[in-house]
C-alpha positions as CSV (number, residue, x, y, z in Angstrom):
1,X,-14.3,26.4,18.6
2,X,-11.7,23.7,18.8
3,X,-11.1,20.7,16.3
4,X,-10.4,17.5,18.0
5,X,-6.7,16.0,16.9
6,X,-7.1,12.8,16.3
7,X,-4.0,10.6,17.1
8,X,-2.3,9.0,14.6
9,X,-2.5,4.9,15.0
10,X,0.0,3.1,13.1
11,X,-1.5,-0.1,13.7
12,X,-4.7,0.8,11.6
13,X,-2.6,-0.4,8.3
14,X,-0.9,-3.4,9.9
15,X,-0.9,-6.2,8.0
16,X,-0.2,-9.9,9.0
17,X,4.0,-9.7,8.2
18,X,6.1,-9.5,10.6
19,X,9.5,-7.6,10.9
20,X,12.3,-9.4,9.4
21,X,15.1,-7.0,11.8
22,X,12.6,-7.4,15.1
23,X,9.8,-9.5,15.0
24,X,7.0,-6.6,15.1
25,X,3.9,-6.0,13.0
26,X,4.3,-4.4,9.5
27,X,2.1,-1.6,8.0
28,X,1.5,-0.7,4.7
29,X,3.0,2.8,3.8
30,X,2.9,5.0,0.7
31,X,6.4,6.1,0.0
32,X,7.6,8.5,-2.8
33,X,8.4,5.5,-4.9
34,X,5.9,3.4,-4.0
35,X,4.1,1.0,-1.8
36,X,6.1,-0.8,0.6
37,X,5.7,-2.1,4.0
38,X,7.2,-0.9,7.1
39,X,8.2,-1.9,10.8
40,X,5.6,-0.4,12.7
41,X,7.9,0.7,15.4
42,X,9.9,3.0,13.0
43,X,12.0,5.2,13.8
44,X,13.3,2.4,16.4
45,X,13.5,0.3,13.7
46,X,14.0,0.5,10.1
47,X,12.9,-2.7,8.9
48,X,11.4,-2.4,5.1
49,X,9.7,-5.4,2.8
50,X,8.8,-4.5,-0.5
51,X,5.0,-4.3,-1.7
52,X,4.4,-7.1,-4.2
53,X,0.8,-7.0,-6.0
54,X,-0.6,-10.6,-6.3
């Protein structure tokens, strides 16, 4: 038997920011410090915001 792979969509965590280095959606990423929010076309580019709980 095979197991499907199921592609990874990086748009499933975007939220409504937008880039500050290119204009693109942000998504919400769990880093080793923390939440933060990241351009959603990294590796191209490596814009970062940080997650602020309100």
């Amino acid at each position: 038997m095979s197991n499907p792979v199921k592609a990874f969509d990086s748009t499933s965590n975007a939220v409504g920011l937008q880039c500050p280095k290119c204009g693109s959606s942000m998504v919400l990423k769990d880093g080793i410090y923390g939440k933060f929010y990241s351009c959603s076309r990294f590796p191209r580019c490596k814009g970062t915001r940080s997650y602020l709980k309100m």
